[in-house]
LUMFI-471245 format. One record per residue (C-alpha): residue number from 1; residue in three letters; x, y, z. Coordinates in pm, whole numbers, plus 50000, padded with zeros to 5 digits. Example, Ala and Ser with C-alpha at 12.3 -4.5 7.8 and 13.67 -1.06 7.14 Angstrom:
BEGIN
VEXLO;1;ALA;51230;49550;50780
VEXLO;2;SER;51367;49894;50714
***
This chain:
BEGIN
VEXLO;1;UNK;70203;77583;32472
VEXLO;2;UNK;70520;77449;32618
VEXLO;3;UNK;70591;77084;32586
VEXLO;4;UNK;70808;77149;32992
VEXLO;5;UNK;70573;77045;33220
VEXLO;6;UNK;70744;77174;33521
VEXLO;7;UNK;70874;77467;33362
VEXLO;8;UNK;70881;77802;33549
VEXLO;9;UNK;70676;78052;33427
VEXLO;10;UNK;70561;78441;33543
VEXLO;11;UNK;70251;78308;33740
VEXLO;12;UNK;70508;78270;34004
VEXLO;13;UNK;70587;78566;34193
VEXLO;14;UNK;70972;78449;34234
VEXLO;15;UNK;71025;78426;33861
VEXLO;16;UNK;70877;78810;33844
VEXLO;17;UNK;71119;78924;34028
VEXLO;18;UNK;71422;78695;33910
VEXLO;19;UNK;71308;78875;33558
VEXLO;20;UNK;71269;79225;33676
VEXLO;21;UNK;71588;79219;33871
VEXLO;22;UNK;71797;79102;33565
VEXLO;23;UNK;71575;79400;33350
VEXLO;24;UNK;71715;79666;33664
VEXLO;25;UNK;72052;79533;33577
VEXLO;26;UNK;72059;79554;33154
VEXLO;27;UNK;71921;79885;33223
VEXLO;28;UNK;72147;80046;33445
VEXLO;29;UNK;72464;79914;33209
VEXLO;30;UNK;72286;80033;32886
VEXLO;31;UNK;72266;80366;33084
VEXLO;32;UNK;72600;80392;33160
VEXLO;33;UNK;72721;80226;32816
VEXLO;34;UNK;72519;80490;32652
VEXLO;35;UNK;72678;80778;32838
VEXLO;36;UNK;73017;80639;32702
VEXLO;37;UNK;72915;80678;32361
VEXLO;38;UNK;73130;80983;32303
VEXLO;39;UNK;73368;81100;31976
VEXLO;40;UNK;73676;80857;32021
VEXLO;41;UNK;73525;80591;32216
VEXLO;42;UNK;73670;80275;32122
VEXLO;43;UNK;73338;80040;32047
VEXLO;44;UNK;73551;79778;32175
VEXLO;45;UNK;73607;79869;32479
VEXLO;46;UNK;73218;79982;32556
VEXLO;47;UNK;73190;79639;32508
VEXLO;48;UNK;73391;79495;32717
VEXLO;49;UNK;73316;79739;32987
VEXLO;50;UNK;72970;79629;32931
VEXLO;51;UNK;73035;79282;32987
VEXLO;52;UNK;73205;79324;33277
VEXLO;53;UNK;72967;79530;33392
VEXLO;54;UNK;72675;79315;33357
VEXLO;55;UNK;72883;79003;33531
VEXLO;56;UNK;72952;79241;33837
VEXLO;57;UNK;72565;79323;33881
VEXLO;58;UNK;72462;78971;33855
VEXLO;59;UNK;72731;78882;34085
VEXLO;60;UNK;72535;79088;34354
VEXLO;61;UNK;72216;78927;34376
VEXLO;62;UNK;72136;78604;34528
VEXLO;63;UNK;72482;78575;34692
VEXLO;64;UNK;72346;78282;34928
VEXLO;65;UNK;72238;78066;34663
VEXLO;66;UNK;72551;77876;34564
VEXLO;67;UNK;72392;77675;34274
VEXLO;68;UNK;72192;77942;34127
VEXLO;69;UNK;72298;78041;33769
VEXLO;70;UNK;72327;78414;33651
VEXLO;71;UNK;72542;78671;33436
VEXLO;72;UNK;72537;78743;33070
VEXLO;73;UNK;72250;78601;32856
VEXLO;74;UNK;72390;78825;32587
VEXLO;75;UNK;72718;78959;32538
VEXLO;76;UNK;72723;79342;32493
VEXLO;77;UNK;72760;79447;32105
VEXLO;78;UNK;72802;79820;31958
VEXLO;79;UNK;72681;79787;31615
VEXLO;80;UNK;72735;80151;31436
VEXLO;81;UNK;72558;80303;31122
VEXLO;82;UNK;72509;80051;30865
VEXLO;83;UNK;72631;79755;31071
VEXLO;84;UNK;72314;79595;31174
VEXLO;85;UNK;72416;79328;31469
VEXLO;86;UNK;72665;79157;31664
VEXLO;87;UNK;72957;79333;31644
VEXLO;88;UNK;73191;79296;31955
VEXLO;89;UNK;73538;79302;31829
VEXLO;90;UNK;73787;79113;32009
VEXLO;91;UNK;74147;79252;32178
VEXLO;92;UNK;74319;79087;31879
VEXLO;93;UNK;74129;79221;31601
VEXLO;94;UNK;74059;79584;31445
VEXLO;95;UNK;73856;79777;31641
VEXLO;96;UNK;73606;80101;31534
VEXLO;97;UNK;73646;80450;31697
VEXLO;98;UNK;73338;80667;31725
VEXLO;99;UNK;73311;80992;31547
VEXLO;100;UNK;73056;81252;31582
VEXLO;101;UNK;72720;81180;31392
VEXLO;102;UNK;72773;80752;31443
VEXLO;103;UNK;72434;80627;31489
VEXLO;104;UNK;72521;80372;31742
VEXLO;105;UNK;72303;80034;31851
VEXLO;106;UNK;72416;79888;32173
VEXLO;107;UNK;72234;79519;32271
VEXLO;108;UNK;72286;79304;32523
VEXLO;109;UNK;72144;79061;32811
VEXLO;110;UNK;72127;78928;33141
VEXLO;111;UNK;71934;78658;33359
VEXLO;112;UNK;71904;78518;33648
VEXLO;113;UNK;71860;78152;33717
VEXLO;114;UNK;71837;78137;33374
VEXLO;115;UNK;71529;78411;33345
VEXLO;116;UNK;71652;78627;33116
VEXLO;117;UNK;71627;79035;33031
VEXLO;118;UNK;71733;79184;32657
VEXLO;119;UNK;71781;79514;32569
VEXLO;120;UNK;71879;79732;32284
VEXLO;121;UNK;71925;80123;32233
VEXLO;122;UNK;71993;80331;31945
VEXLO;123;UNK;72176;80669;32077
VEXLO;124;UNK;72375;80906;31780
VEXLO;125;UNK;72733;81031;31897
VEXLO;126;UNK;72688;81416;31985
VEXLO;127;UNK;72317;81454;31949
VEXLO;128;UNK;72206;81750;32209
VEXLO;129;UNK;71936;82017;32172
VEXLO;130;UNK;72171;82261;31989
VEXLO;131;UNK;72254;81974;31748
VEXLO;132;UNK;71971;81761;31666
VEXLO;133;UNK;71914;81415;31485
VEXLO;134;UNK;71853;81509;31126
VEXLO;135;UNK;71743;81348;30831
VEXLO;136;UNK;71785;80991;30734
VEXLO;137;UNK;71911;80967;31092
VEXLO;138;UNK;71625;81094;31254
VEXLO;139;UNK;71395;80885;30984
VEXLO;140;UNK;71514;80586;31105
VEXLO;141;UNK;71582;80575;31480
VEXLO;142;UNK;71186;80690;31480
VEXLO;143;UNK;71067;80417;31251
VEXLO;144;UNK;71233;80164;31461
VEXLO;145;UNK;71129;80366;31816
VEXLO;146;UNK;70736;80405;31670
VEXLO;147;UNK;70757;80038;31553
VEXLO;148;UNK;70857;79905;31881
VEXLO;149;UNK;70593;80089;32110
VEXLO;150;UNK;70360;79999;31834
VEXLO;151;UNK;70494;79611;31868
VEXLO;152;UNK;70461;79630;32279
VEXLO;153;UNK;70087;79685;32256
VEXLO;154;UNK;70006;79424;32011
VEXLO;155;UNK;70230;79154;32202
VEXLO;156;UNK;69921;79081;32392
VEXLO;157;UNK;69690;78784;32482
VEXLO;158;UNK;69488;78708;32199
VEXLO;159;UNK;69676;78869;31937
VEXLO;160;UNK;69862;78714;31657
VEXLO;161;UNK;70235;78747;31575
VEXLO;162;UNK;70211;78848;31205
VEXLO;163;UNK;70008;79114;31377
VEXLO;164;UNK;70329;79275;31461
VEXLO;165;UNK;70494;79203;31167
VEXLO;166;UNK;70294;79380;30934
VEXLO;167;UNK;70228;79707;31175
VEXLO;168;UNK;70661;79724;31184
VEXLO;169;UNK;70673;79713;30837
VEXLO;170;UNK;70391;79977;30787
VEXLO;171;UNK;70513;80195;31058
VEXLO;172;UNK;70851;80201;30845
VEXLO;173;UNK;70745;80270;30515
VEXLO;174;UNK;70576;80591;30681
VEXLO;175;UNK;70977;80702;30714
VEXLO;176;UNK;71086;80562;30410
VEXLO;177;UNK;71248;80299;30532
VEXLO;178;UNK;71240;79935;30581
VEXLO;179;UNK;71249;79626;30882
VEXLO;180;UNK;71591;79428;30867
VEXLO;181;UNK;71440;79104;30652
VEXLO;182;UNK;71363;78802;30864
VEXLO;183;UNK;71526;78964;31180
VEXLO;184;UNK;71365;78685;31446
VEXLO;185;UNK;71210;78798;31773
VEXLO;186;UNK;71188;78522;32087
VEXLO;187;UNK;70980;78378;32361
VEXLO;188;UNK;71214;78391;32672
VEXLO;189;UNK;71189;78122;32842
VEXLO;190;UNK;71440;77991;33115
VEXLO;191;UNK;71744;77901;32976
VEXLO;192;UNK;71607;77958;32629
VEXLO;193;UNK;71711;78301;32486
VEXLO;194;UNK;71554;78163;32158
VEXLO;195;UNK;71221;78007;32296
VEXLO;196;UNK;70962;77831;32089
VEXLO;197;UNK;70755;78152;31962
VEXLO;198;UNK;70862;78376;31725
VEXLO;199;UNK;70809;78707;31579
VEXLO;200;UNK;70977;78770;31219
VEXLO;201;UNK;71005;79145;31054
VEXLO;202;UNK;71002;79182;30739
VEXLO;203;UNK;70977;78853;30542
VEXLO;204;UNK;71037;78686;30223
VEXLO;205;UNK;70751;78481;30089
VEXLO;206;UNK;70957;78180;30170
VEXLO;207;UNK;71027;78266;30559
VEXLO;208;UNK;70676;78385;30574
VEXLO;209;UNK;70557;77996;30493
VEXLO;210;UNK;70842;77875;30763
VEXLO;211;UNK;70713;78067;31063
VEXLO;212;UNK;70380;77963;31222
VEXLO;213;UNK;70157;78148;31308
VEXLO;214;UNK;70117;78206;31670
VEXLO;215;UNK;69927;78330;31971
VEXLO;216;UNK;70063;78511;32255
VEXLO;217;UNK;69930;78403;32602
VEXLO;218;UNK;69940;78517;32940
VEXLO;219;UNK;70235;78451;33143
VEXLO;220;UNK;70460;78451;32848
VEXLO;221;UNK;70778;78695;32790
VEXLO;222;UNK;70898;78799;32452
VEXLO;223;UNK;71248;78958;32368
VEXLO;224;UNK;71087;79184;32094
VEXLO;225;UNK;71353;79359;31883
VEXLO;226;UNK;71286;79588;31605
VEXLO;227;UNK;71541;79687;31373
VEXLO;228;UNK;71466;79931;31063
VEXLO;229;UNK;71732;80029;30815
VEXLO;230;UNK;71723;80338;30556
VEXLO;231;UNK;71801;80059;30301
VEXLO;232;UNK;71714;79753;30103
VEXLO;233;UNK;71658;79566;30475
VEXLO;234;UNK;71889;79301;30332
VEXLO;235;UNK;72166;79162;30555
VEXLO;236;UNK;72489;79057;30442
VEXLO;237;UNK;72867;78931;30611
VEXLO;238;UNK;73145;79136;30548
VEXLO;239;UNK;73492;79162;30722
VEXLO;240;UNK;73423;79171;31022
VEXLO;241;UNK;73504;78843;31246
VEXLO;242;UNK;73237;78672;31458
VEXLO;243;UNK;73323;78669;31818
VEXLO;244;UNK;72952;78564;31971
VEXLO;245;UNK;72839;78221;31948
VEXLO;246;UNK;72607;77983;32146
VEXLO;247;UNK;72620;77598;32234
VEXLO;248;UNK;72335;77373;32066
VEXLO;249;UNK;72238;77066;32163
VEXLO;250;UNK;72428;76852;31925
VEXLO;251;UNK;72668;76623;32044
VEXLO;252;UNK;73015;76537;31846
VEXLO;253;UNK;73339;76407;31975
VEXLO;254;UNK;73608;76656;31919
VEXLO;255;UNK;73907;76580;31806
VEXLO;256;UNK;74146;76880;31865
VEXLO;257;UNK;74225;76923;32225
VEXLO;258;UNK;74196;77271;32151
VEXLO;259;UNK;73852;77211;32078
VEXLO;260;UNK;73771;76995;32384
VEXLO;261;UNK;73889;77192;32660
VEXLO;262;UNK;73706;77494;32467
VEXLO;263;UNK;73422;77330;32433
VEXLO;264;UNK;73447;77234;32815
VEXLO;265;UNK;73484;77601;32929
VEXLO;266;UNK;73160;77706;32748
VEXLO;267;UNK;72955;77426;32925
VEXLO;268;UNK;73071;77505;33235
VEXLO;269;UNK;73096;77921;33229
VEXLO;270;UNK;72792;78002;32977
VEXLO;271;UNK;72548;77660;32934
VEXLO;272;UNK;72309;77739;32685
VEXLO;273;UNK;72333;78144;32687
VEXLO;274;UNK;72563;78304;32388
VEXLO;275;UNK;72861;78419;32486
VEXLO;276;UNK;73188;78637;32334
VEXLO;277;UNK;73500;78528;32261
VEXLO;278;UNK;73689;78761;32461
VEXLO;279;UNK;73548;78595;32776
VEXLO;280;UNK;73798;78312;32757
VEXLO;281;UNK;74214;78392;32896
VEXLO;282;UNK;74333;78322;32555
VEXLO;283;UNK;74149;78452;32298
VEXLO;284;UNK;74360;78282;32002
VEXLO;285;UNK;74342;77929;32145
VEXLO;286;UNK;73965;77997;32140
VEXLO;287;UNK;73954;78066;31814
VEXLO;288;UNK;74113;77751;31724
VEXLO;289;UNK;73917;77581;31957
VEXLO;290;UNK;73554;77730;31803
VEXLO;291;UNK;73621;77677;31463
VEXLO;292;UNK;73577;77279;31500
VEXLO;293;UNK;73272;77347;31704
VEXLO;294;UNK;73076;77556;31459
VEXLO;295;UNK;73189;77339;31161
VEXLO;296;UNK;73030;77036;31372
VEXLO;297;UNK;72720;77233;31478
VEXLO;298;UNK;72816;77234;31881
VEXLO;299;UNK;72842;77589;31886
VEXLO;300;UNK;72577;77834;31659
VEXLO;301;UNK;72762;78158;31529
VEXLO;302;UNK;72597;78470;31528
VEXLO;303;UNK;72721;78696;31217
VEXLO;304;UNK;72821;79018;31201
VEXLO;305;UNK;72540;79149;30949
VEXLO;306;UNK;72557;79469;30732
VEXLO;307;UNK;72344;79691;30541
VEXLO;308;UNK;72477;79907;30227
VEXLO;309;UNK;72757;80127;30281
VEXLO;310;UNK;72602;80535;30356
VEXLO;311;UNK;72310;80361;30498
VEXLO;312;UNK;72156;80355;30847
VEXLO;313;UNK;71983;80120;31073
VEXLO;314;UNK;71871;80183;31443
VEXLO;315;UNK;71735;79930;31679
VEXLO;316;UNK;71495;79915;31987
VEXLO;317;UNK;71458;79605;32195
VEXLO;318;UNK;71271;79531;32497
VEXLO;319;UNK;71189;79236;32719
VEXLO;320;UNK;70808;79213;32823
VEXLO;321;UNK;70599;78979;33041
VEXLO;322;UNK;70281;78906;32944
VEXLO;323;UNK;70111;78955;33295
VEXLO;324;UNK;69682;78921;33370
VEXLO;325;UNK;69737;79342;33487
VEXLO;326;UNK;69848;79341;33090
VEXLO;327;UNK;70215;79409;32964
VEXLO;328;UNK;70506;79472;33166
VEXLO;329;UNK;70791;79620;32945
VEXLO;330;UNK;71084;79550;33197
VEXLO;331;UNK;71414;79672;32997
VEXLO;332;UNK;71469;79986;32739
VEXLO;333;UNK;71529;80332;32780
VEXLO;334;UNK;71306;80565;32630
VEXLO;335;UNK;71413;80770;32340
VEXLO;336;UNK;71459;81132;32390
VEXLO;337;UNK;71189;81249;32072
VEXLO;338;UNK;71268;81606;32146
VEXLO;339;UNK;71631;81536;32007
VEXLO;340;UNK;71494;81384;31654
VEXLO;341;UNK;71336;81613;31392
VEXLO;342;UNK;71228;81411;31070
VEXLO;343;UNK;71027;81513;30776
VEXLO;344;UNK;70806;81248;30812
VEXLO;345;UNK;70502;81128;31055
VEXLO;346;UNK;70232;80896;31111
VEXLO;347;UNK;69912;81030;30995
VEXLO;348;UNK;69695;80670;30963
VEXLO;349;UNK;69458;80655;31261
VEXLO;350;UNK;69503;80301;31290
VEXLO;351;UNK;69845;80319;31353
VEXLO;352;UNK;69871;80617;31592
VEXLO;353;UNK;69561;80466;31790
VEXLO;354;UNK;69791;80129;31817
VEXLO;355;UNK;70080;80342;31941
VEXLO;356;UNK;69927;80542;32184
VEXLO;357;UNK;69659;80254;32354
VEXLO;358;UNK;69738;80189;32675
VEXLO;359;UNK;69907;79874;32775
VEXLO;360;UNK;69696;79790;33089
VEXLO;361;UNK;69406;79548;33192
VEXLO;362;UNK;69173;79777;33296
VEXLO;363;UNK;68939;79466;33371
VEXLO;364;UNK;69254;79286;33554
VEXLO;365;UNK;69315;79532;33749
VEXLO;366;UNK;68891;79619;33851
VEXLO;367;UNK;68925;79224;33933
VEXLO;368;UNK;69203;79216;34065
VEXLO;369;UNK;69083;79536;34337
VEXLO;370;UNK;68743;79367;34362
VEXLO;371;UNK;68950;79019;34479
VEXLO;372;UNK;69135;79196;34739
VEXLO;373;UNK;68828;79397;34860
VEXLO;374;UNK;68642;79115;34910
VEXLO;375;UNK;68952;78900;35040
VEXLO;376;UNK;68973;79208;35327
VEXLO;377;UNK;68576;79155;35422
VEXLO;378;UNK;68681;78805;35499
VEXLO;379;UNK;68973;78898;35692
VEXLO;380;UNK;68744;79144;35895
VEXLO;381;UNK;68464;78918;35931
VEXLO;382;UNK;68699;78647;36067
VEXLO;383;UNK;68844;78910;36302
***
């Protein structure tokens, strides 16, 4: 459990809603993102569009609360074919036009009062019913889709997270492909993108002994995030620049004044929740003024990772609360099957019985009807 005494959780009615109304915001941008994932798109500029997107919507809700916190928990990124994450190129740097056939990935976040929603879609540029998702294309984006409905019924009270782990990498091998190695899914907690609980995906023997193992409780939330490649799994850094970071709790005194007024802005605009580059005026002076605050730990990059050249990798990501009623998936669009033909599909009993159970408390809910049946007898009697 938490070591925050007097930390908010989901058994409050308030922090429902502060959750489900940042959800109803990351999924009307993916939405519209989505639809602007045409041949010549500039990736860039989805991004950006999808940043300021997601700081308009926040900007909407709770207007009267002066001191309450909201806007981008996670700064939109367009990661296409074999990139796997984080890529959000900057104004000032080379940028990638869309072409017909690009598997795109498109992730982001939002919160409010520092509850926050994730997201992530994988769409493929030009897909239709006359022109379907084919091949290693299709293998993949239903791996990763049939992995992640199979990972939002086992998130559960009661159940363990290497649970999940080893049905993702199962579920994947049925297409031939493989889980992104040591890709890390969260607890959400407020203010926490990166809460105490984890999930891991596909792990080495060595991360396998790092990551505890864990039970999931009620009035948790999980950002669960699969991502399945056609390849090896194996992530590397390549060219491309990182332009989304996040502030740790180190302290240092900074010696560039660069560096300090920098380091200044990102307390002040984005606290503990990651933020782009291209959110600051002048994007080179924040590159000067990042660099000393990753190479004294103040600021935690987050790398541009890639998978073999030729290859693919799709992702699904959804935010869930863990409620008594059972699980409440609160972000994601669904995928639209009809579109994907692959050779492949799950045959094992065990696995399409995990991907098909329900994901309500039947019992909750009897209880929960019983409770408010007998709560109206009282009323009446009283009356």
């Amino acid at each position: 459990m938490s070591d925050h005494e007097d930390e908010h959780t989901i058994a409050e009615d308030l922090v429902v809603t502060k959750y489900k109304m940042a959800g109803e915001i990351v999924n009307r941008v993916l939405k519209q993102l989505v639809a602007k994932c045409v041949p010549l798109a500039s990736v860039r500029d989805i991004c950006a569009e999808g940043d300021r997107l997601l700081e308009e919507e926040t900007s909407k809700v709770f207007k009267k609360e002066k001191d309450l916190k909201k806007g981008i928990a996670f700064p939109v990124c367009a990661s296409v074919n074999n990139c796997i994450n984080h890529y959000s190129p900057l104004a000032s740097e080379g940028d990638t036009i869309l072409q017909d056939g690009d598997l795109v990935k498109i992730d982001m976040g939002a919160h409010i009062d520092g509850f926050i929603a994730v997201v992530g879609h994988t769409v493929v540029v030009g897909a239709s019913k006359e022109n379907k998702i084919k091949g290693r294309r299709a293998d993949v984006m239903l791996a990763a889709h049939n992995a992640a409905e199979a990972a939002l019924r086992l998130v559960r009270p009661g159940n363990q997270n290497f649970s999940v782990t080893d049905t993702v990498t199962k579920i994947a091998e049925v297409y031939k492909c493989k889980p992104v190695e040591g890709m890390l899914s969260f607890q959400l907690q407020q203010g926490r993108i990166d809460g105490e609980k984890t999930i891991i995906q596909n792990p080495t023997e060595a991360q396998r002994k790092e990551v505890d193992k864990q039970d999931f409780e009620t009035h948790e939330v999980y950002g669960v995030d699969v991502i399945v490649s056609t390849g090896e799994g194996q992530g590397k850094e390549a060219e491309a620049r990182v332009t989304v970071f996040r502030k740790t709790e180190e302290s240092y005194s900074l010696k560039l004044k660069a560096s300090r007024e920098f380091f200044s802005k990102v307390q002040k605009n984005h606290g503990t929740m990651p933020f782009n580059i291209r959110s600051f005026d002048d994007e080179k002076k924040a590159r000067l003024g990042v660099t000393e605050c990753v190479s004294h730990k103040l600021v935690d990059p987050y790398p541009v990772l890639w998978e073999k050249a030729g290859e693919f990798v799709a992702q699904f990501k959804f935010t869930v609360l863990l409620m008594p009623s059972g699980q409440h998936k609160i972000t994601g669009l669904p995928l639209e099957t009809q579109l994907v033909e692959s050779e492949h599909k799950i045959d094992d009993p065990e696995l399409k019985q995990i991907i098909t159970a329900s994901i309500s408390n039947k019992n909750a809910k009897k209880k929960k009807k019983k409770a408010e049946k007998e709560a109206a007898t009282v009323v009446k009697n009283e009356d």
